[in-house]
C-alpha positions in Angstrom: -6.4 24.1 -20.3 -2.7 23.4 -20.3 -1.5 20.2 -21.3 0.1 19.6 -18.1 -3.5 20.1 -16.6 -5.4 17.7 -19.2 -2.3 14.9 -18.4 -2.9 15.0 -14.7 -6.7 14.5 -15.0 -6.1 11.6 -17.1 -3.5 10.0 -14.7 -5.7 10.8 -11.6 -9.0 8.9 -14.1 -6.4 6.0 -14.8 -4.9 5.6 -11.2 -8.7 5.5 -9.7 -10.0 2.8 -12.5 -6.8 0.9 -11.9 -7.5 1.0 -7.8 -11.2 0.2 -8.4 -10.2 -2.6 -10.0 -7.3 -4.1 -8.0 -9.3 -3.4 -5.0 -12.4 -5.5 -6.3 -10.6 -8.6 -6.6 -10.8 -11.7 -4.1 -8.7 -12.4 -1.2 -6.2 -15.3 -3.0 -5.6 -18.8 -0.4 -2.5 -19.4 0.7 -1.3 -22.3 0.1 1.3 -22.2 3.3 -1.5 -21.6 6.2 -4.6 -21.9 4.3 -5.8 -18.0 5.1 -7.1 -15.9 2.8 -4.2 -13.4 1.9 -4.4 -9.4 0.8 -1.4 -9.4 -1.5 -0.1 -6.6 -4.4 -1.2 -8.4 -8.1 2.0 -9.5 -10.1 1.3 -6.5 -12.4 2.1 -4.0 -9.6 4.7 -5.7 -8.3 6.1 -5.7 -11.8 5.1 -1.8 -12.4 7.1 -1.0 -8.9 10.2 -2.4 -9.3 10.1 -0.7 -13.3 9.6 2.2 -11.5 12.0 2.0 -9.0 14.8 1.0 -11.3 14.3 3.8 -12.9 13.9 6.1 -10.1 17.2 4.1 -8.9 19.0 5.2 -12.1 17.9 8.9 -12.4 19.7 9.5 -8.7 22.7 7.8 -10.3 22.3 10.3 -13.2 21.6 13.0 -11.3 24.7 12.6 -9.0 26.6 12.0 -11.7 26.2 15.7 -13.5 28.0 18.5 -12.4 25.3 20.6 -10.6 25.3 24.6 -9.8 23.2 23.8 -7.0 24.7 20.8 -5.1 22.3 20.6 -2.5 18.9 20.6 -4.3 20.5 17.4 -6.3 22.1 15.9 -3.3 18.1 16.3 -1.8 16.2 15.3 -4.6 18.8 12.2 -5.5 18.5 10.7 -1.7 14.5 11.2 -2.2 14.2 9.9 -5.3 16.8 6.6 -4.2 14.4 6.0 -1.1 11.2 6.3 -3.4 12.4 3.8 -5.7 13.6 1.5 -2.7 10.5 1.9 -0.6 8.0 1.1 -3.7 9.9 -2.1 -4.4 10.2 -3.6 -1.2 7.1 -2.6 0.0 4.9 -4.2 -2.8 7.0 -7.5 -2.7 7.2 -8.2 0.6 4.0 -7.0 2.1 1.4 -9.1 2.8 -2.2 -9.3 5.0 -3.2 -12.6 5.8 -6.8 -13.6 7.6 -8.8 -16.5 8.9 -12.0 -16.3 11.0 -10.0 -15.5 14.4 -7.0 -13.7 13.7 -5.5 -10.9 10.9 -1.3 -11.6 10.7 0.3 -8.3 9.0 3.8 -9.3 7.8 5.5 -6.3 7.1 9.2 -5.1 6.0 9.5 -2.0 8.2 8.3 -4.2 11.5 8.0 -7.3 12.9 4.8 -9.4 11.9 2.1 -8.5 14.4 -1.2 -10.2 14.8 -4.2 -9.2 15.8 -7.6 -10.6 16.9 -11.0 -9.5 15.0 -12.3 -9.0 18.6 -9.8 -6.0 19.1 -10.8 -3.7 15.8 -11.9 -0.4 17.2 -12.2 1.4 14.2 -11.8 1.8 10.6 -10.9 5.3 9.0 -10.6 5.9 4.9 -7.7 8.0 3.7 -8.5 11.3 2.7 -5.3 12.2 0.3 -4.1 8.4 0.4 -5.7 5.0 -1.3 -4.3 3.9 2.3 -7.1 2.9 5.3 -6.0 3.3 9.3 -7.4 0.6 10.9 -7.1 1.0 15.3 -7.2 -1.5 17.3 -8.0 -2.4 21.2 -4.0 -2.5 21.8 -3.2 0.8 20.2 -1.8 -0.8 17.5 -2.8 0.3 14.0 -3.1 -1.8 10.9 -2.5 0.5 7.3 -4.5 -1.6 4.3 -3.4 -0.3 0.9 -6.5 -0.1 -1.2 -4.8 -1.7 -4.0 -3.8 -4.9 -2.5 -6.0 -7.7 -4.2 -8.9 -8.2 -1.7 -9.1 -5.4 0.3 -12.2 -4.2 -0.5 -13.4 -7.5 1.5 -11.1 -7.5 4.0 -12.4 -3.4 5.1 -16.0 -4.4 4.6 -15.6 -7.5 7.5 -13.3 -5.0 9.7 -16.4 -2.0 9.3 -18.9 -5.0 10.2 -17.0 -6.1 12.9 -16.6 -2.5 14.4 -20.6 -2.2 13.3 -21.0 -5.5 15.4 -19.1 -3.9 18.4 -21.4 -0.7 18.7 -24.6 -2.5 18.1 -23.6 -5.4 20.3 
């Protein structure tokens, strides 16, 4: 096996035991409303915006060099600029938070929506993604990052509650 090969397998190993473990750790409190809150751990935050500085940086360097093809830097610049962007705001300034009634999504792409337990329809996994669809009554949809610090109990109560639904 090539090397390239070997260091893929050992980021996909890291990236799941890193998830797993994220992804097993309790809803915090907030201290603001008194929910429990699905929030990205201070070491991811931490990790995104290292990344996306440095994604940041290589477009600068990249639009910086005198390319034979301009396009193909012009592309890959913009892409790697809005990857960098999107991974810093997204971790710092997204946020779940949930009591016994309600689920509030606060969001930086949208407004902050909520949404009553009563009106989960269904719950779907990610098949290429660590991100879960969750539908609701409204047509509304509500995407849970499985690395956000309690989501693993925040997807078990939305599967019961759907589990509740076709039960009765």
């Amino acid at each position: 096996m090539s090397t390239a090969v070997i260091s893929g397998l050992i980021g996909a190993v890291a990236a799941t035991f890193l998830a797993s473990y994220f992804s097993n750790r309790p809803a915090q409190i907030s201290y603001r409303t008194g929910r429990r809150r699905l929030y990205y751990s201070v070491a991811l935050r931490a990790l995104a915006i290292a990344l996306g500085s440095i994604l940041i940086l290589a477009t600068f360097h990249v639009m910086t060099q005198q390319p034979d093809d301009v396009l193909l830097h012009l592309v890959m610049g913009l892409f790697t600029l809005f990857a960098g962007g999107y991974l810093i705001v997204e971790t710092n300034f997204a946020s779940i938070e949930f009591d016994d009634t309600e689920i509030q999504v606060n969001s930086p792409w949208g407004r902050s929506k909520v949404t009553y337990w009563n009106e989960i329809e269904s719950v779907r996994e990610g098949i290429f993604t660590s991100t879960n669809s969750i539908r609701t009554r409204t047509g509304g949809r509500i995407l849970v990052d499985n690395v956000m610090s309690g989501s693993g109990e925040f997807l078990d109560r939305c599967k019961w509650q759907v589990r509740r639904k076709e039960f009765g």
